[in-house]
N, C-alpha and C positions, 0 to 999 in steps of 0.2 A: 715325433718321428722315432722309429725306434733305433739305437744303437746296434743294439747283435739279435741274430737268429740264435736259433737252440735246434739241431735235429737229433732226435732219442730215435734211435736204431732200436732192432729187435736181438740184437746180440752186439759183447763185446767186439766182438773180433768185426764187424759190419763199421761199427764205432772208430777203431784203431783202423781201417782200410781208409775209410773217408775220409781223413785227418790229413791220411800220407796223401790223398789223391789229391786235395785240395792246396797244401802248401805244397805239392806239385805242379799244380797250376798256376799259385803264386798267392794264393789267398791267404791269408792269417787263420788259423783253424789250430784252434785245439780240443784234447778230450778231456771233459771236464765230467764229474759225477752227476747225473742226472737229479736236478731240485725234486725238491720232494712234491711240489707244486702243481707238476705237471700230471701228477697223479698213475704214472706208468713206471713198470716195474722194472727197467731196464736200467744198470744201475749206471753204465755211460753214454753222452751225449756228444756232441761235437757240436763246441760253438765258433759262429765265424761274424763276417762284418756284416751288415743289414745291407749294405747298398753292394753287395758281391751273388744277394741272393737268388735273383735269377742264373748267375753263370755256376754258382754251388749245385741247384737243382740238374740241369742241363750233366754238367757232373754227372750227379750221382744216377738221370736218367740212363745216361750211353754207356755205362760202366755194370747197367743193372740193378744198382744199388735201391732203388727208389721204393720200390717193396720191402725193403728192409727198414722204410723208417718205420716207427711207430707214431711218431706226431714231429709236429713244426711249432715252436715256440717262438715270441720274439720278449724282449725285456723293455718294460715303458721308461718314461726319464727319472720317477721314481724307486726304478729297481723291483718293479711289478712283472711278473711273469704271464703272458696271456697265449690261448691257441692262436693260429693261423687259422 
C-alpha cells in the first residue's frame, strides 16, 4: 500500500500554490524536488499522504489546478517510485 503520492506540476509556482492549498485544508503537503525517476522535467513536486488522495485531487480539480499536473506518482514500501 502505498505511503505518499507525488504530483509534478508544470511549473514552480503551480507546485508552491498546491502546498499552501492543501496544508490549507489540513493535509500534510510539502514541496519537495521532483526524483529524477519520474522522468519529467519539472524540477518541483508536492508530496502529500496516500490516503488524503482523493480529497488532494478534488483540491486541485475546484481550484483548476489539475491541468497543471504533469503526472501522479506514488512511492512503494521499498522506496520505489511508480506512475498512477
Amino acid at each position: 500500500m502505498p505511503k505518499d503520492y507525488l504530483a509534478v506540476f508544470r511549473s514552480r509556482q503551480h507546485a508552491i500554490r498546491a502546498e499552501s492549498l492543501l496544508q490549507h485544508a489540513g493535509i500534510g503537503a510539502h514541496v519537495i524536488q521532483t526524483p529524477p525517476e519520474t522522468g519529467l522535467p519539472c524540477d518541483l513536486a508536492v508530496i502529500y499522504p496516500a490516503d488524503r488522495t482523493g480529497q488532494a485531487m478534488q483540491i486541485f480539480r475546484a481550484q483548476g489546478m489539475a491541468q497543471g499536473i504533469s503526472g501522479v506518482f506514488y512511492y512503494d514500501a521499498q522506496g520505489g517510485i511508480h506512475g498512477v
